[in-house]
C-alpha positions in Angstrom: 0.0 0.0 0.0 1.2 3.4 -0.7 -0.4 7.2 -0.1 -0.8 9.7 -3.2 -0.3 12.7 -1.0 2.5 11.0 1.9 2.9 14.4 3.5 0.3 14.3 5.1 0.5 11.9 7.1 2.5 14.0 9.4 -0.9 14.6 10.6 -1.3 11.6 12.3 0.8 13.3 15.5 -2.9 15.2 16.1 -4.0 11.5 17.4 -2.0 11.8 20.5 -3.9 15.2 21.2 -7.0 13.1 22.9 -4.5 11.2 25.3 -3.1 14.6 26.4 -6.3 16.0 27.5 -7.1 12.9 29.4 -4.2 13.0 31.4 -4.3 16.2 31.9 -7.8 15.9 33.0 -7.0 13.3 35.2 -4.6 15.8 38.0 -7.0 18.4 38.0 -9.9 17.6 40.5 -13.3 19.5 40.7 -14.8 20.7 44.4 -18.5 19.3 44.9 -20.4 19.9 48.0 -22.9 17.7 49.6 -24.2 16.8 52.9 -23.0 13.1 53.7 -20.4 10.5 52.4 -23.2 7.6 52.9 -24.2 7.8 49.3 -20.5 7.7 47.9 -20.0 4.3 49.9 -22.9 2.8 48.6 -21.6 3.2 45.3 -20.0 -0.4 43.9 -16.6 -1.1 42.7 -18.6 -2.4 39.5 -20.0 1.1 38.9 -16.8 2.8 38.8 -14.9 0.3 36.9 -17.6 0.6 34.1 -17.4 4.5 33.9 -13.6 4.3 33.8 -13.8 1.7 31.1 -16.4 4.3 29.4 -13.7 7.0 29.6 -10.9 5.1 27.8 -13.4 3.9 25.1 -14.2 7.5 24.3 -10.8 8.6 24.0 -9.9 5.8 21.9 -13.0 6.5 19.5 -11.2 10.3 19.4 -8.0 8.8 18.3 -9.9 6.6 15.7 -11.6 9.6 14.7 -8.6 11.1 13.8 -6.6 8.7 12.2 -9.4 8.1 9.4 -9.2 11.8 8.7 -5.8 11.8 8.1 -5.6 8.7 6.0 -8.9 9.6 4.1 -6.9 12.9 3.1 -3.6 10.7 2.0 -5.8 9.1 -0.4 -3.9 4.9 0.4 -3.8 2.8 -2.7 -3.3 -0.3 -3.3 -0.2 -2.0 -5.5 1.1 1.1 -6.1 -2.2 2.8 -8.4 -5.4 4.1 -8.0 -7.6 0.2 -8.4 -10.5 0.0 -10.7 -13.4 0.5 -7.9 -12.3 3.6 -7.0 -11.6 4.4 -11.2 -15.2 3.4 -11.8 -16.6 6.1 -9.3 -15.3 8.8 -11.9 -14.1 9.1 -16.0 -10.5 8.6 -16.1 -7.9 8.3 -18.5 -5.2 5.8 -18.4 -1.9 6.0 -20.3 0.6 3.5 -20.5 4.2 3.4 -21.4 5.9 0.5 -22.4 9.9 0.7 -22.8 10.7 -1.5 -25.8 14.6 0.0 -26.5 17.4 -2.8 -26.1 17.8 -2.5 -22.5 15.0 -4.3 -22.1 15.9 -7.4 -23.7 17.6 -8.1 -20.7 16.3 -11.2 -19.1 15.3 -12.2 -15.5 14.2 -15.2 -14.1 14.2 -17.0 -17.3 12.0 -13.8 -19.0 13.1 -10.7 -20.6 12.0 -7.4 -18.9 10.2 -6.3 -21.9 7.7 -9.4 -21.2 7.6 -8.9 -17.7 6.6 -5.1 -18.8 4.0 -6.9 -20.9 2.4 -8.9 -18.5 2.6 -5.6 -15.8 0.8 -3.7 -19.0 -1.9 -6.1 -19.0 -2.6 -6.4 -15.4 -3.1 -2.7 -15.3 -5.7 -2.4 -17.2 -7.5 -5.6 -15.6 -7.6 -3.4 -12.7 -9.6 -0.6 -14.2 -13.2 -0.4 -15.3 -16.4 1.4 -15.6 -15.2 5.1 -17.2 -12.2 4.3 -17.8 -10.3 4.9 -21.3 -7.1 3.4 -21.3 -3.9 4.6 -24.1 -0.9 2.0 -24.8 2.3 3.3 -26.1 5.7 2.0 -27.2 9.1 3.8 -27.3 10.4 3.2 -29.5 9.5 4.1 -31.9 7.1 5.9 -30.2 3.3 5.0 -31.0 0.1 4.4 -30.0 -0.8 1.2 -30.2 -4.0 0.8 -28.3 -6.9 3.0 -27.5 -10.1 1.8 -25.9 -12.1 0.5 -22.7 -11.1 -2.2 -20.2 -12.3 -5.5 -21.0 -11.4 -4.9 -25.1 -10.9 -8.4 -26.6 -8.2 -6.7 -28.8 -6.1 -5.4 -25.9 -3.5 -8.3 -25.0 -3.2 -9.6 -29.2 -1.9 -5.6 -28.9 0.3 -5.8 -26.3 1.7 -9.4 -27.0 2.8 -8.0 -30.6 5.1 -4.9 -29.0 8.2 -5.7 -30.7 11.6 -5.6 -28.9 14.0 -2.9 -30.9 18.3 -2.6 -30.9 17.5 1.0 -30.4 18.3 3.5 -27.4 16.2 5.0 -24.6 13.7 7.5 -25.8 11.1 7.0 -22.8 11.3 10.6 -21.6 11.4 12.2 -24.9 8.1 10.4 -25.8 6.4 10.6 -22.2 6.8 13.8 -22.3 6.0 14.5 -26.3 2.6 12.7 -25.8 1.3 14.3 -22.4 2.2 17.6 -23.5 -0.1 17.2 -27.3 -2.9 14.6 -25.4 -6.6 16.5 -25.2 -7.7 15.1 -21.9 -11.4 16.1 -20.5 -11.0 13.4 -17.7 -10.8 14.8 -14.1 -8.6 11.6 -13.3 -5.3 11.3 -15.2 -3.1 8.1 -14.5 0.2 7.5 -16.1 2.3 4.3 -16.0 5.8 3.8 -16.6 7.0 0.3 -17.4 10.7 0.9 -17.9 14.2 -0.2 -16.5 15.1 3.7 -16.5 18.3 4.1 -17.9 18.2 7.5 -17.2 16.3 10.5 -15.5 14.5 13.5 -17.4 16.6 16.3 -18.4 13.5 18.6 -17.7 13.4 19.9 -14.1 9.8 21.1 -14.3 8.9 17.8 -15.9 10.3 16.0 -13.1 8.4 18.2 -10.4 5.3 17.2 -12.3 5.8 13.6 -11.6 6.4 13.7 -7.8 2.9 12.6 -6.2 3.2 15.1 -3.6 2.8 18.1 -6.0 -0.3 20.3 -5.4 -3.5 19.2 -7.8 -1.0 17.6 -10.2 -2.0 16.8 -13.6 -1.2 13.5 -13.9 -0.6 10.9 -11.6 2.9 9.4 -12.2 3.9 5.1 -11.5 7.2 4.3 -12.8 6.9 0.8 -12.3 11.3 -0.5 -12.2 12.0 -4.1 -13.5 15.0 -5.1 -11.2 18.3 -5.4 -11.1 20.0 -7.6 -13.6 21.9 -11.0 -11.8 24.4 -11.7 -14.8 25.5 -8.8 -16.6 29.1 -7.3 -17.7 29.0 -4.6 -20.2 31.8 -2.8 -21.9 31.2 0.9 -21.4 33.4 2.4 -23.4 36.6 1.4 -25.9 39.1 4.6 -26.5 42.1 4.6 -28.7 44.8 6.4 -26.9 47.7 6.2 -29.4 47.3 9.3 -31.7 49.8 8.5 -34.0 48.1 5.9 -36.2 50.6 3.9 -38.6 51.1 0.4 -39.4 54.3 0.1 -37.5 53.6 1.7 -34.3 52.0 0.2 -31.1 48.0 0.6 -31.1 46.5 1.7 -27.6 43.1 1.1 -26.8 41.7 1.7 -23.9 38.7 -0.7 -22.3 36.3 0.4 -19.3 34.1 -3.0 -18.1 31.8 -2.9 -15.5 30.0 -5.5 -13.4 25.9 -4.7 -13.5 24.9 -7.0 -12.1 25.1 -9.0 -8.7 27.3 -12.3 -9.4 30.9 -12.7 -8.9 32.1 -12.6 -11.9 35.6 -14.9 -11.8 38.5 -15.7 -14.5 36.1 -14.3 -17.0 38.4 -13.1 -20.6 37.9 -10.4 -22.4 39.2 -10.2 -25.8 40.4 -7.9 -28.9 39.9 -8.6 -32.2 41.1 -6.9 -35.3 39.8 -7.8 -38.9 39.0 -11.0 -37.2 41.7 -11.6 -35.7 42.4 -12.0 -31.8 45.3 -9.7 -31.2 44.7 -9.8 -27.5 43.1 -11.0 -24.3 43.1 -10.7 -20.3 41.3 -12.7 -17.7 39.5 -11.0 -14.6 37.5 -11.2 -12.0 34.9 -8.6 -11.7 32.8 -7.7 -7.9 29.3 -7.0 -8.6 29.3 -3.2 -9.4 32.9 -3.1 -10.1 34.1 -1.1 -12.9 38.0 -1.6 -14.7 39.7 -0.7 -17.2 42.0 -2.5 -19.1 44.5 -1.4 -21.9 45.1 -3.6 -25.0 48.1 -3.2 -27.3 48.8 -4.5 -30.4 50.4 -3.4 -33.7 47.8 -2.9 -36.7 50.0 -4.6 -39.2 48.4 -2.8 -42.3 47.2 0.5 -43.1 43.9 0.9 -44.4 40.6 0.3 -42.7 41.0 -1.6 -39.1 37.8 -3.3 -38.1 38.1 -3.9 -34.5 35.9 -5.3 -31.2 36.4 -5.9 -27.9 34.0 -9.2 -27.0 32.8 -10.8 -24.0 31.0 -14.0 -23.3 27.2 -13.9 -23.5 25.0 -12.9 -20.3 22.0 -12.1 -19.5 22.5 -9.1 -21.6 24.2 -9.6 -25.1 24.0 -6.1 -26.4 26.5 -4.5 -24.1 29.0 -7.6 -24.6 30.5 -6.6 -28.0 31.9 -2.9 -29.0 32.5 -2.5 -32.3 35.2 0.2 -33.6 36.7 1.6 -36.9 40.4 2.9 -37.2 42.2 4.2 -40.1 45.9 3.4 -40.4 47.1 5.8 -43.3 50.4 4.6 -45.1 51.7 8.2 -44.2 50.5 11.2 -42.6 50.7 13.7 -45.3 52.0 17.3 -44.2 51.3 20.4 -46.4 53.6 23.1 -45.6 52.6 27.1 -46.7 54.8 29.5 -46.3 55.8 33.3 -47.1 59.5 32.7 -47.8 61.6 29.4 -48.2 63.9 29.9 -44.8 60.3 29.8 -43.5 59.3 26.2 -45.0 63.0 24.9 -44.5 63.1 25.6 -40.6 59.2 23.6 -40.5 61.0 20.9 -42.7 63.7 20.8 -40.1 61.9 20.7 -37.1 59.6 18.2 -38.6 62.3 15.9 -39.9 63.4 16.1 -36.0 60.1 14.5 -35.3 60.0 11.9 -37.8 63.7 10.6 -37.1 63.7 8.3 -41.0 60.6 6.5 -39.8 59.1 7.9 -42.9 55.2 8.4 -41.4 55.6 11.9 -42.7 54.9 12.8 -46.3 55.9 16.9 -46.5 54.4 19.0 -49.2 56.3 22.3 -49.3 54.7 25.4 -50.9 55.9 28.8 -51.2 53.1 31.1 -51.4 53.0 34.8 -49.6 48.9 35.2 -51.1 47.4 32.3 -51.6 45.0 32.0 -54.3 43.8 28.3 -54.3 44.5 25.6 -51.9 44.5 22.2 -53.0 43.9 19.8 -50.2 42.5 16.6 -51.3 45.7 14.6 -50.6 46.6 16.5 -47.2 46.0 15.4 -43.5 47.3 18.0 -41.7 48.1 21.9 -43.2 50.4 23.7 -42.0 50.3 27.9 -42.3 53.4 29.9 -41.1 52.7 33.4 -41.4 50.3 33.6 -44.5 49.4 36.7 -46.6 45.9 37.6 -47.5 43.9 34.7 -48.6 41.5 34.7 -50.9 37.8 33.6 -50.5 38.7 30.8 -52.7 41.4 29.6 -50.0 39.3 30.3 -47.5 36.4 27.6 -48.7 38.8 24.9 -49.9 40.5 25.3 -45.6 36.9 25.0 -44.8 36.0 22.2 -47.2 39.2 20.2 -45.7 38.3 21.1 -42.0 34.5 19.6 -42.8 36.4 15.8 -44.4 38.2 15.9 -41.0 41.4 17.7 -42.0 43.5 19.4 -39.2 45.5 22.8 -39.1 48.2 24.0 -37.6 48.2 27.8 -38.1 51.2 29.9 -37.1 49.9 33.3 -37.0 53.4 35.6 -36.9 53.2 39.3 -35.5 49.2 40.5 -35.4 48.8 38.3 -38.4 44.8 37.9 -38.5 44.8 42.0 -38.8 46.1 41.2 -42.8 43.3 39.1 -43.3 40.5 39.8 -44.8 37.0 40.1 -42.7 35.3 36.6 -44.4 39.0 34.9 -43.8 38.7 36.1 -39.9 34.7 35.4 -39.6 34.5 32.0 -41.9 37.5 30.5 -40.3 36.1 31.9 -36.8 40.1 32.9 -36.0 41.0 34.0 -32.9 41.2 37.9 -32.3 44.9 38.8 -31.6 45.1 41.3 -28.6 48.7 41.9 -27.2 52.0 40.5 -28.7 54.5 39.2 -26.1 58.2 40.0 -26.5 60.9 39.9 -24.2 63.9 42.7 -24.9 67.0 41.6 -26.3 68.1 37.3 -26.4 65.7 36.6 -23.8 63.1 34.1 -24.4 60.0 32.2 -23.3 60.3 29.0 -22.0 57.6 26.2 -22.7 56.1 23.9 -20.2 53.8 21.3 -21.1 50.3 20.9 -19.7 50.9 17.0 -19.5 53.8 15.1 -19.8 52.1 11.7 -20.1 49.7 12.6 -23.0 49.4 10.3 -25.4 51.0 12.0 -28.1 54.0 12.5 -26.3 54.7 8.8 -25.1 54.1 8.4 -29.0 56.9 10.2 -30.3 59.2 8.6 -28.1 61.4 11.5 -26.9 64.4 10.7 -24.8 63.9 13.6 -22.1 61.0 16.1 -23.3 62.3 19.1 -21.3 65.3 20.0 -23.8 62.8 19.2 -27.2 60.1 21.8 -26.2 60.7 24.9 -28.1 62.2 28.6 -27.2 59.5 31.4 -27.6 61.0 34.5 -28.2 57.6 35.8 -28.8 53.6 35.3 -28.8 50.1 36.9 -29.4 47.2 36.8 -26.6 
């Protein structure tokens, strides 16, 4: 049993108010006067027991009295909803959500909780009758799939025929999608929930509509919950932290697993394939509610499109026990250098020579160019600017066409460069606005200090000691 309006049940503290007045009626004594104590000795033991006994019935009645006020005002209902004699006193409208995303193919004592949300469907409206209209609804997609009065032949070969879906949670988005565009005229509104609720509303007025507790709600909220799953690992998320990408370098991925559910999971693998191939695997053991990360490492092998996944063994839940992942492994990363002058492009060659050490990943395209005119990108992963002139608004689309394919930049701006630009080059390419330029007097210089010495890039270019291959800065722009 539970109360649609709980709070007030604080009022059953007025039932103690009868006992105090009793007591307190019971030390102060009233003054009677009359002529001889022979009547008061006649009087039997019987007589006063029986008006004592009538004194603590009355008070009790008071205390009853009061009690069923109070609970007739918190409105109790039974299994969590308002049943169907109380329904049939009034019209009311009954709307029913059934979560049918791929969370709930998860199964439970031998059923999936999408049947068990089924079944709960059906014995809802069982419950209600007289004038009662009753609405059914899937997630997703969402729909209506039943309208009509308890008792409709129809109603469980409509319900039965729900189909599980691979997609993900839209309950919220369609709760809250049909209640807001539903014409109601009934003066009783109940909505059901039947969900494993992956996740709350983002709408904070929406979710002070659904507590019970709110004054003359609209509708009446039930999330019904479906349990906790028993056997259940799932592979939250599968992150490649290497971000240099060739065939001959070491891959790193990086795997978060986590126990959902409430076995001991022991000596279970989990493994990494790539095109079909198991490149790697470790064996854990996994508390209920644990969460670990693991990190795999293997070499590619091949450039091109890498088809990966990372696969555990089947539980109650097999949608969370594969993660599927696409890397491409280019033959090269192809470098297009710009520059005003050629000392410009030789001291980028240099420096990026430095980098490469005759590994040969880097494929440098130098250009010479003060104003560029036209920029063709279409075999370039990464351009380079060092100072450019004025561009012109054909430039300007084919660094925006490259940026949109995935392209990356690496724009050295030289002294208050962005003011030699033209106003579309500033706007389209949304380029920072250069404020103050920094510039120490004479030899000195900046010194550079990186953020993170363990980032991945970093550990990937495989520098001996970091602190003498940073750069001198001998000045900048804020």
């Amino acid at each position: 049993m539970t109360f649609l309006s709980p709070t007030v049940l604080w009022g059953l503290a007025a039932a103690s108010i009868p006992i105090i007045i009793h007591l307190l009626s019971l030390r102060h004594t009233r003054d009677v006067e009359f002529s001889t104590l022979r009547f008061i000795k006649e009087l039997e033991h019987k007589t006063i027991r029986r008006l004592k006994l009538r004194q603590l019935l009355l008070v009790l009645l008071r205390i009853l009295v009061i009690i069923c006020l109070i609970l007739m005002v918190a409105r109790p209902v039974q299994q969590g909803f308002v049943p169907g004699w109380m329904a049939a006193e009034k019209e009311t409208r009954v709307i029913i959500f059934v979560d049918n995303s791929a969370s709930m193919s998860l199964v439970s004592d031998g059923i999936t909780l999408l049947e068990n949300a089924k079944e709960s469907a059906l014995e809802i409206a069982d419950s209600f009758e007289g004038q009662t209209r009753i609405e059914i609804y899937h997630t997703n997609p969402a729909k209506r799939v039943f309208n009509g009065k308890p008792g409709d032949t129809s109603l469980r070969n409509v319900v039965a025929a729900i189909p599980q879906t691979f997609s993900t949670d839209h309950l919220w988005v369609t709760v809250n999608s049909v209640l807001q565009n539903l014409k109601v005229k009934e003066p009783n509104r109940e909505c059901f929930i039947l969900s494993d609720i992956q996740s709350l509303p983002e709408s904070e007025s929406f979710l002070a509509e659904m507590r019970l507790d709110t004054a003359r709600p609209q509708w009446r909220f039930y999330c019904l919950g479906q349990g906790v799953p028993k056997d259940n690992l799932s592979i939250r998320q599968v992150t490649a932290v290497s971000q240099i990408r060739l065939p001959n370098h070491l891959l790193k991925l990086n795997t978060n697993i986590v126990n959902d559910g409430t076995l001991d999971k022991r000596n279970h693998p989990v493994e990494l394939f790539l095109n079909e191939k198991r490149l790697g695997q470790v064996v854990s053991t996994f508390q209920p509610f644990q969460s670990k990360e693991f990190m795999f490492q293997a070499y590619p092998g091949k450039s091109g499109l890498i088809k990966g996944r990372v696969e555990l063994l089947e539980d109650d839940f097999v949608f969370d026990n594969v993660w599927t992942f696409e890397l491409s492994i280019p033959e090269q990363i192809a470098c297009t250098l710009v520059g005003r002058t050629a000392e410009e492009i030789f001291l980028l060659e240099m420096g990026l020579s430095s980098i490469d050490n005759q590994a040969g990943f880097l494929l440098l395209d130098s250009r010479v160019d003060p104003d560029p005119e036209r920029l063709y990108l279409d075999e370039t992963d990464v351009l380079i600017l060092h100072n450019p002139g004025n561009l012109s608004d054909e430039a300007v689309e084919d660094i925006q066409t490259f940026l949109q394919r995935g392209g990356g930049i690496i724009w050295f701006a030289g002294d208050k460069q962005t003011e030699k630009l033209s106003l579309h080059a500033v706007t389209a390419l949304k380029l920072p606005e250069s404020k103050v330029l920094h510039k120490l007097s004479g030899e000195g210089y900046f010194s550079v200090i990186p953020a993170k010495k363990d980032h991945p890039i970093l550990a990937d270019l495989e520098l001996r000691d970091i602190d003498r291959e940073l750069p001198q800065v001998f000045s900048y722009l804020e």
